[in-house]
DRENMARLUM-575625 format. One record per residue (C-alpha): residue number from 1; x, y, z. Coordinates in steps of 0.05 Angstrom, whole numbers. Example, Ala and Ser with C-alpha at 12.3 -4.5 7.8 and 13.67 -1.06 7.14 Angstrom:
ATOM   pos     east    north       up
ATOM     1      246      -90      156
ATOM     2      273      -21      143
END
This chain:
ATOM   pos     east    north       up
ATOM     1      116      695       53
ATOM     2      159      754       58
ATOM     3      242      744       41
ATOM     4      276      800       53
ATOM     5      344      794       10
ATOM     6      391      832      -23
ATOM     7      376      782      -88
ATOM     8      435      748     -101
ATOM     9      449      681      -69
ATOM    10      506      645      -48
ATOM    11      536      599        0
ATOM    12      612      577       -3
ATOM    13      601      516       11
ATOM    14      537      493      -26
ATOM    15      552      511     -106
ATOM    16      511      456     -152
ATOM    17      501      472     -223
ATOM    18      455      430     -279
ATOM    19      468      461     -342
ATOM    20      445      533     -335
ATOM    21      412      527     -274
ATOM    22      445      552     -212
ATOM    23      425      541     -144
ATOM    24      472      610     -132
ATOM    25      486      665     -165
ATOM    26      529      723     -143
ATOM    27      556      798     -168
ATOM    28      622      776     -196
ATOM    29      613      707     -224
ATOM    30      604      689     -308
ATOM    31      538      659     -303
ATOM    32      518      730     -273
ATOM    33      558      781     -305
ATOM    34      543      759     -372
ATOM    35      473      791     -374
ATOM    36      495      868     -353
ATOM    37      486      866     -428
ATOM    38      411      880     -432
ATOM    39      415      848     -507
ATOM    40      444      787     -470
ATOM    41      401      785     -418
ATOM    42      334      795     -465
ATOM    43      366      745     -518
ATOM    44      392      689     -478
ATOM    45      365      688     -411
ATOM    46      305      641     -438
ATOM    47      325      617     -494
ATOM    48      386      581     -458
ATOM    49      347      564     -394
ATOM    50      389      598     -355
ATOM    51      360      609     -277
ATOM    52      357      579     -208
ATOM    53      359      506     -209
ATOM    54      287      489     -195
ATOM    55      254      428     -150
ATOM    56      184      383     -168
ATOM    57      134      428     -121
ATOM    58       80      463     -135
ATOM    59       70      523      -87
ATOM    60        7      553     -125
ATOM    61      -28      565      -46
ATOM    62       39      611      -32
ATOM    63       50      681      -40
ATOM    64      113      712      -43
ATOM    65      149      776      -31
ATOM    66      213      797      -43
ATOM    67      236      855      -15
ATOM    68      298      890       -1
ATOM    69      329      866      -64
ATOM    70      396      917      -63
ATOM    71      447      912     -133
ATOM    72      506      940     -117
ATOM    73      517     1015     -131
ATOM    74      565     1009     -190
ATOM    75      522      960     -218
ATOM    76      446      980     -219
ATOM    77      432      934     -282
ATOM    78      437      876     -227
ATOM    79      370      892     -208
ATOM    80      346      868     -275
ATOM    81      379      801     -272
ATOM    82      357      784     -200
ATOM    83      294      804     -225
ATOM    84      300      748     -273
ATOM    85      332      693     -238
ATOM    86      276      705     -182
ATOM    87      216      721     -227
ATOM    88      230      654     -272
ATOM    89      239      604     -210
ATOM    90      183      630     -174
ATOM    91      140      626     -238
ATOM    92      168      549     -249
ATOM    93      140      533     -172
ATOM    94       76      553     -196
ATOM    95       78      605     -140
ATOM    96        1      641     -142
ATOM    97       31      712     -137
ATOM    98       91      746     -129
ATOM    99      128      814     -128
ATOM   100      203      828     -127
ATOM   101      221      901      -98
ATOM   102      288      938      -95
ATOM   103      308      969      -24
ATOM   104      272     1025      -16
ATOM   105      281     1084       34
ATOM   106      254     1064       96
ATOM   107      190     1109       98
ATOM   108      172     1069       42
ATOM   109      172      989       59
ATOM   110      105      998       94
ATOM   111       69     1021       40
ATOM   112      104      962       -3
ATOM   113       80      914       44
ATOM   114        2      944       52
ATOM   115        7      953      -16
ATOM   116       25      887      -27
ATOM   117      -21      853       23
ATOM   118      -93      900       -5
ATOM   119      -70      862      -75
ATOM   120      -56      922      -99
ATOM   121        5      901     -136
ATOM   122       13      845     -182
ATOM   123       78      813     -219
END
């Protein structure tokens, strides 16, 4: 499966929460912004549970990309913590393998995806 996302997710009208778990997370909200502090981020990020707010399925026949994944300019430290939140739920659905790109320049997606598909790349 390929997603093609900028990372974050949201939708207005669908915010559900258990505990740490999220089943959004966006630029500007706490739950978020707390880890542009990489000592945050390394220190609490597991230890609290934080992440996407998983579901009972095991998707271990699934592989995933996830490309496209754009932080916003003033903020390139996002790209760690949407690497978290994505890496951690997609670990937790058992998913066989996985990779989670930034946007690259065009020229380049092909060679993430053939990459990608020759199992050349590995989380």
């Amino acid at each position: 499966m390929v997603i093609l996302t900028d990372g974050y997710l949201y939708h207005q009208a669908n915010k559900q929460r258990a505990g740490n778990r999220y089943n959004y997370f966006e630029r500007n909200l706490p739950h978020f912004t707390r880890f542009r502090d990489q000592g945050v981020l390394a220190r609490e990020f597991d230890r609290d549970d934080y992440g996407i707010m998983a579901f009972d399925t095991d998707l271990s026949g699934l592989e995933v990309l996830v490309m496209e994944v754009s932080p916003v300019a003033a903020q390139p430290e996002d790209y760690d913590i949407i690497r978290a939140f994505w890496t951690k739920w997609l670990k937790e659905l058992k998913v066989a393998r996985y990779e989670v790109f930034k946007t690259q320049q065009p020229a380049y997606v092909g060679e993430v995806l053939n990459g990608y598909f020759a199992g050349r790349s590995s989380n």
